[in-house]
C-alpha positions in Angstrom: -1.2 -4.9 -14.4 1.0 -6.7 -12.1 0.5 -10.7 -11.6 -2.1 -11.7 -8.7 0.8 -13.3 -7.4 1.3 -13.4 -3.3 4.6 -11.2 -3.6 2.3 -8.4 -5.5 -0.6 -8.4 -3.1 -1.0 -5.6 -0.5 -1.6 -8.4 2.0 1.3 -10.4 1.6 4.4 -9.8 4.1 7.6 -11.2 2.7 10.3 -12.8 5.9 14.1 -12.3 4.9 17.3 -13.7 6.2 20.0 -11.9 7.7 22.9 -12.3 6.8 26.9 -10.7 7.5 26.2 -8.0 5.3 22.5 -7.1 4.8 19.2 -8.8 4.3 17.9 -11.6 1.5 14.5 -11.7 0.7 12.9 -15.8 1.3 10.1 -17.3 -1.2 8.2 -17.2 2.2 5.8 -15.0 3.8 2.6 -14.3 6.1 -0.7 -13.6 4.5 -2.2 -10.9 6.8 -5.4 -11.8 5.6 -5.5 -15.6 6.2 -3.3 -15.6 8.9 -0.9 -18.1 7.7 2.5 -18.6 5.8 2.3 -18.1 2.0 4.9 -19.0 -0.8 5.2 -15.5 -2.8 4.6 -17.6 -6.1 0.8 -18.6 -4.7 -2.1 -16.9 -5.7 -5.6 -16.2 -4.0 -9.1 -15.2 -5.2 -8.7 -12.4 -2.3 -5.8 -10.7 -3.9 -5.6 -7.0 -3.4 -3.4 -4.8 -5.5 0.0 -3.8 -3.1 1.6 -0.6 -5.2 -0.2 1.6 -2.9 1.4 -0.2 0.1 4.8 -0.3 -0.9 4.9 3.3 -1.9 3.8 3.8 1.8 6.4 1.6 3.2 9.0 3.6 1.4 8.0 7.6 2.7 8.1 5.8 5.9 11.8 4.7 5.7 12.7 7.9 4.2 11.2 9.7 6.6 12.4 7.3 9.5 16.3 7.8 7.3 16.3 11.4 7.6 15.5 11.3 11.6 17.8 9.2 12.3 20.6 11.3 10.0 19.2 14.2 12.4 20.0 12.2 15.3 23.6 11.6 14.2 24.4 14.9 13.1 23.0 16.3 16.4 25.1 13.9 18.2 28.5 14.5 16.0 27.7 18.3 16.7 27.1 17.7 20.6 30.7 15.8 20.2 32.7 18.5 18.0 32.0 21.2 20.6 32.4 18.9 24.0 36.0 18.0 22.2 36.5 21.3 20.6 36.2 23.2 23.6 38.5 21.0 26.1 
């Protein structure tokens, strides 16, 4: 089992920076469950377990990826045959 570390817990909400080229992950975070900003090193006697939660977080950006690849291959195809056809 996973440390009852703030990081780990289903609760826990990391912030990240964004920088040029993608996103870095802080030490800082909110704690849904308290309401306030949390180091991800901090632990709590209301830790709850967060594998369940990521998991969840990951279908959805799948799912949101392959929309949005939809999206852009409808587009390129509305493109090809508004070109094609000129």
């Amino acid at each position: 089992m996973k440390s009852q570390k703030c990081k780990y817990c289903a609760y826990y909400t990391a912030y990240y920076k964004k920088h040029i080229i993608g996103f870095e992950r802080t030490n800082v975070g909110h704690c849904l469950k308290f309401r306030k900003l949390q180091t991800q090193l901090e632990t709590c006697e209301n830790f709850k377990c967060g594998e369940k939660k990521e998991q969840r977080q990951q279908e959805r950006i799948f799912v949101s990826l392959e929309q949005a690849l939809k999206s852009v291959n409808d587009i390129g195809q509305i493109l090809k045959e508004k070109y094609l056809d000129s």
